[in-house]
Each structure stands twice: as C-alpha cells, then as structure tokens.
matplotlib code that plots the C-alpha trace (Angstrom):
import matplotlib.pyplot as plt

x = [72.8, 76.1, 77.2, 79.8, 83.5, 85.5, 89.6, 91.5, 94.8, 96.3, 99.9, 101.7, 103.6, 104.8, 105.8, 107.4, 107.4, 103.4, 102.6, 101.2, 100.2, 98.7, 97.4, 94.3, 93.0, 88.7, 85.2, 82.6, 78.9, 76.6, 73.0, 71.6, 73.0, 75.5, 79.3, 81.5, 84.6, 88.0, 89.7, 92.9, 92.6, 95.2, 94.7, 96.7, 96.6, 98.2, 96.1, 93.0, 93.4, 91.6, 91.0, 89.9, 88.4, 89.8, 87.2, 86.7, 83.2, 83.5, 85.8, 84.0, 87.9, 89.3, 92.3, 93.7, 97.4, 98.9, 101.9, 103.8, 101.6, 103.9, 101.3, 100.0, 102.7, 101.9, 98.1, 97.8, 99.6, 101.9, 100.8, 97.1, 95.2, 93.5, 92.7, 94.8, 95.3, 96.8, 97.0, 95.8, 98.8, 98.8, 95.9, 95.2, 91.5, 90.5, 89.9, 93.0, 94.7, 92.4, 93.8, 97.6, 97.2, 95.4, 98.3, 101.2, 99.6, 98.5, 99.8, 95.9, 94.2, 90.7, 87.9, 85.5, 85.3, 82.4, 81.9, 81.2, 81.8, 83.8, 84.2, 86.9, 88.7, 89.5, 87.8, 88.8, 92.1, 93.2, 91.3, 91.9, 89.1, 89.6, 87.2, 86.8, 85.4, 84.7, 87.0, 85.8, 89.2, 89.7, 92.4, 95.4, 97.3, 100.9, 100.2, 103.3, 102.2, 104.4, 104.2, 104.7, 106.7, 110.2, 111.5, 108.4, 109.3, 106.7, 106.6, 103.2, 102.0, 99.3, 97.0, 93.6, 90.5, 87.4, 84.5, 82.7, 86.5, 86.9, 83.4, 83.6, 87.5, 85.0, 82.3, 85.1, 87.0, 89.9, 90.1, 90.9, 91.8, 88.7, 88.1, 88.3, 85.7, 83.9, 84.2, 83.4, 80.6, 79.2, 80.2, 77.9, 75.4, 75.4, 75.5, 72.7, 71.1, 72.0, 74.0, 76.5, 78.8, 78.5, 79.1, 77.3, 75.1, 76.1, 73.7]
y = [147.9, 146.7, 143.4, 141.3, 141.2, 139.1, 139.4, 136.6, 138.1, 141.5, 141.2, 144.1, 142.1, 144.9, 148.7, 150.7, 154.1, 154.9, 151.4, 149.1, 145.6, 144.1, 140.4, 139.3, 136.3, 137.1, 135.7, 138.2, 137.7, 136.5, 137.6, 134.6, 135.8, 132.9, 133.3, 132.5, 130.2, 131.4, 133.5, 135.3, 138.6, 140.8, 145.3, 147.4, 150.6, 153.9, 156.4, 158.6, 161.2, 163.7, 165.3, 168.4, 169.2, 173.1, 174.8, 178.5, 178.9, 182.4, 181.8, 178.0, 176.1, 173.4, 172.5, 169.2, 167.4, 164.9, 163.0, 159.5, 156.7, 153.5, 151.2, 151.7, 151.0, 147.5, 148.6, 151.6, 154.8, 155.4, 158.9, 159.8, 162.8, 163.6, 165.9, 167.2, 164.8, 164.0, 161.9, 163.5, 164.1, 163.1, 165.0, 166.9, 168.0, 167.0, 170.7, 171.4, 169.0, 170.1, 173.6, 172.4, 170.1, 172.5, 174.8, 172.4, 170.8, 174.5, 177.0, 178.3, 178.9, 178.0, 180.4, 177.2, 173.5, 171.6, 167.9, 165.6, 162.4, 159.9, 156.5, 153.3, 153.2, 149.5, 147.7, 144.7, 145.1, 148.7, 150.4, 153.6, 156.2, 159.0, 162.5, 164.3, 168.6, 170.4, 173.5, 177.0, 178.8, 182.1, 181.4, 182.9, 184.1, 183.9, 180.0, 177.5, 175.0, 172.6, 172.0, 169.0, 168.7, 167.7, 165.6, 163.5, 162.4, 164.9, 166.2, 167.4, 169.6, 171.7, 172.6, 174.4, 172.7, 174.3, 172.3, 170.9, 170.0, 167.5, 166.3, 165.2, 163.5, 162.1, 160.8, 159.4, 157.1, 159.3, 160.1, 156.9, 158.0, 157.1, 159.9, 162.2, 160.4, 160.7, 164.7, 165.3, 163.3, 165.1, 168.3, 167.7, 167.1, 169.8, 172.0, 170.3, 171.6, 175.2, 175.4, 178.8, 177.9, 180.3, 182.8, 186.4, 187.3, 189.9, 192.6]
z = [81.5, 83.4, 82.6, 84.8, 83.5, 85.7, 85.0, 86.9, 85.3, 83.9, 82.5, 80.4, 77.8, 75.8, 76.9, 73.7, 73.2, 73.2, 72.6, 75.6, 75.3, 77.9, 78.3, 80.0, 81.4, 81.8, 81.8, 80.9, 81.1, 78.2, 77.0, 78.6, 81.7, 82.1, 82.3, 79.5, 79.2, 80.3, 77.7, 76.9, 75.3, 74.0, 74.3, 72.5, 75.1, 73.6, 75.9, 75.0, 71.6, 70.2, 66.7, 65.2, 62.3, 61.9, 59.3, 58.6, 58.4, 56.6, 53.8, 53.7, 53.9, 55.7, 57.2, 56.3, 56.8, 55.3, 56.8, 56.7, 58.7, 59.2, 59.9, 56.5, 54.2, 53.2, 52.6, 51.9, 49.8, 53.4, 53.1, 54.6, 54.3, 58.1, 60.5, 63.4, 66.5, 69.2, 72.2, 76.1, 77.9, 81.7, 83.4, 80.3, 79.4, 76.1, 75.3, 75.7, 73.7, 70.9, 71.4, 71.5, 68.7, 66.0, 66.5, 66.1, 63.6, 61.9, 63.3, 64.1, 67.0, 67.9, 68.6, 69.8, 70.3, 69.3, 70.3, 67.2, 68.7, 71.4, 69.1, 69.8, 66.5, 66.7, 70.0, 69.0, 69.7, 71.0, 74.4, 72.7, 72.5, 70.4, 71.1, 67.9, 67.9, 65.4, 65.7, 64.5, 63.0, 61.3, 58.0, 59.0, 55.5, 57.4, 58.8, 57.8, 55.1, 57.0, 60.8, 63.0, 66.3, 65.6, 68.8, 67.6, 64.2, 62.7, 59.2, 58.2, 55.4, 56.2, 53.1, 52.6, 50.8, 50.2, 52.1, 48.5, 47.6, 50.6, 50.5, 47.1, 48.5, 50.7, 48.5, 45.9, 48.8, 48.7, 52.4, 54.3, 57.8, 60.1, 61.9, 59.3, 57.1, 61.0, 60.8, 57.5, 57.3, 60.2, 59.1, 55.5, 57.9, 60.0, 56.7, 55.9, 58.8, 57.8, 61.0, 61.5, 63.8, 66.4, 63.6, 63.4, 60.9, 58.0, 58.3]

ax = plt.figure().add_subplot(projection="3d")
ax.plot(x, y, z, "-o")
ax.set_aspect("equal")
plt.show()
C-alpha cells in the first residue's frame, strides 16, 4: 500500500564524479496514519547497477574478479572478491549492461540472462538499486585473466572457481561483497532444485 511522502525541499549538496548527494527536507506518513515531524535526510544517488554472476553450467565454473575497492580499506582487506558489475548508462536496459559488463569485466559473452534479484544495497543512505542475473557463459580457454576498462581506473583479475570452491568461500565468510554472497547463495539453491540452465540434455 502507498504511503504519503511529502518533500518540502530537494537540494544537491555534492556532484563528484559518480557520486550525488542530495539533501532533503520531508514528512512521510506513519503506521498510525499520522504525519511525522519535519526531517532532514541525506541520499547518496550514484544511478541504477547491475551484476552478473557468469557460470558455465557444463564444466560447473565460475567467473569471479577481484579488484581494489577504496571504500574498504580502513575495514576490510582493500581487495574483494565479486562478481561483474556495472552501473546503467543513460537510457540503457539492464540487459544490456549485463551483456557490456560480463565482457569487460571477462572477456565472455553471454548466451542468457536470468533475473536473481532487484535489492537497495544500503537504503539507509544511498537510492541505489542494483539488478543482479544469473548469466549462462560457455568458458572460453583464450579469455584474459586480467580485464577492466582503463579510462576508468580498472584493474581486475579475472579467475575461474569451480562452483563447490566458491560455495565453500561462501560458507567460510570469505566472500564479503553483497551481491555476490546474493548470487551465490541463490545459485546453491537453484542447484538444489536440480535446475539446468536452459542447458540440453546429453543423450
């Protein structure tokens, strides 16, 4: 059900590279049905992503990157381990961008999307939404182990992990990147489920 949001104000405060903070002055509605005090909330608005969690069904592997995340220097090991992303460029289809990124990112085309999930990472501060698909690859045994875009400050290495290897990364705490602990955990269960992926039969 729709719930009243009433903004009185809207002020961009910060507008950096992909970074957008804006400022807003709002009353939303409570569950008794009453309005609440005036507040001032800040949004963090960097755009729409998406992510893909590239796996070849047939030889049972997984395409996973590593590369140098800022933000978590001071809390983390600076390195993560994650999935391909990347954020929607201007009137882009989500699709799409799952395409573009997967071969940047590993020099591997997709043979078909599947939708896992749409989740806000962090809604109490960023708007950003982030769509991730499952993305049905066939291993390629020319692919670069290292990709990235390099006008964008990219330096990724690309490396292949059997499915039981990054579940058990999983299952020991080892992959810290959200929505890659989103995709694999969804992947176990969808192999749980016995599902093929859109692949053939043998026989």
């Amino acid at each position: 059900m729709a719930r009243r949001v009433e903004i009185s104000q809207r002020k961009i405060i910060f507008d950096r590279y992909i970074f957008r903070i804006a400022e807003l002055h709002l009353r939303h509605e409570l569950f008794d049905g009453s309005m609440s005090a005036p507040m001032t909330r800040l949004v963090l608005d960097r755009g729409d992503s998406v992510a893909v969690l590239p796996h070849d069904p047939v030889a049972g592997v997984l395409l996973l990157c590593e590369q140098f995340r800022g933000p978590t220097v001071e809390r983390g090991p600076g390195w993560l381990v994650e999935i391909p992303a990347g954020m929607l460029e201007a009137d882009e289809v989500a699709e799409a961008c799952a395409t573009r990124e997967t071969w940047e990112e590993t020099g591997h085309e997709v043979a078909a999307l599947t939708p896992i999930a749409t989740v806000f990472p962090s809604p109490g501060g960023s708007s950003e939404r982030i769509q991730i698909f499952h993305g049905r690859i066939a291993l390629r045994s020319d692919a670069p182990n290292t990709a990235g875009v390099a006008h964008e400050g990219e330096d990724i290495r690309v490396f292949r992990v059997s499915v039981d290897t990054a579940l058990a990364r999983l299952h020991a705490g080892e992959i810290q990147d959200a929505k890659t602990v989103i995709a694999l955990q969804w992947l176990e269960l969808a192999l749980a489920r016995a599902e093929n992926f859109g692949v053939p039969a043998s026989g």
